[in-house]
N, C-alpha and C positions, 0 to 999 in steps of 0.2 A: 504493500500500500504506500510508501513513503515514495518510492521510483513511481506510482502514480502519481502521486499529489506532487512532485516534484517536476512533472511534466506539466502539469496541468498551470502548474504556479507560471511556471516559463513560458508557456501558452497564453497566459491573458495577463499578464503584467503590463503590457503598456496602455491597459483599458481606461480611459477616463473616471470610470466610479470605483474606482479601488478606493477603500478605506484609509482614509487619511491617516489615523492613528497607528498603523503601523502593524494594525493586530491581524490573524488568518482570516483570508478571505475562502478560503477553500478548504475542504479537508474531506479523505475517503475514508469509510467506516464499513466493515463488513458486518451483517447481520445473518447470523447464522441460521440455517434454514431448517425446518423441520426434517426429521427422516424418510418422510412419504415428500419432500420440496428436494432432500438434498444437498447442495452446492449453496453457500453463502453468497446473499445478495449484494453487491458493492452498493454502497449509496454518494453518492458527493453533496454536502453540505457546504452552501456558499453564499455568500453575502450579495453575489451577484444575479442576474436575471438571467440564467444559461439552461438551454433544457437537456434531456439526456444525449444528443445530436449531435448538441455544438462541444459537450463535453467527452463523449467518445472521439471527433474526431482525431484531436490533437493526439490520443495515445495510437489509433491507428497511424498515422503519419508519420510516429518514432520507430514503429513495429512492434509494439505489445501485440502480445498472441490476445483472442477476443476474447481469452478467459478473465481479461481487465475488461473488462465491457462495465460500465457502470448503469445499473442497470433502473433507478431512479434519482431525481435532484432534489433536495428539500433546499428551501429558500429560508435563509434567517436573516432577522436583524443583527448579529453577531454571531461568532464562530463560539464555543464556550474555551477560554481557556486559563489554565489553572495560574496559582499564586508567581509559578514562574515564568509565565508567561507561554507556555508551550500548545497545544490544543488538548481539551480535555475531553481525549477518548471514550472514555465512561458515562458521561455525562451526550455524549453525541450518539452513540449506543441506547442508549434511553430516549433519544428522541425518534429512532428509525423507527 
């Protein structure tokens, strides 16, 4: 997930609504899928307006196999992230 989110950031970084404050404007969260589902659903969690489309591209384009396929976008007012300032996985988990 990090070589995603790592693509992704270098992908829309020169966007005009990026968050001034410096904080994540992106971040992929897998949520683990039931037994009869299988395979964990990637989700991208981002401050911006991007649907699942504009946000697959960019990893197809580097060559991720389309087992990174992110497979919904949830849109926030903010990314959640902890005291140190890092994204807080847990709590993004709880929102899928």
């Amino acid at each position: 997930l990090p070589q995603m989110e790592d693509v992704l950031q270098t992908a829309f970084a020169s966007r005009p609504d990026l968050p001034e404050d410096g904080n994540p404007y992106i971040a992929v969260e897998a949520k683990k899928g039931s037994e009869d589902e299988g395979a964990a659903e990637l989700i991208a969690f981002t401050t911006l307006p991007l649907s699942v489309e504009t946000v697959n591209r960019p990893l197809r384009r580097v060559g991720l196999s389309p087992v990174y396929s992110v497979r919904k976008v949830v849109k926030l007012a903010a990314i959640p992230i902890l005291g140190t300032g890092k994204t807080d996985y847990r709590a993004l988990a709880d929102m899928g």
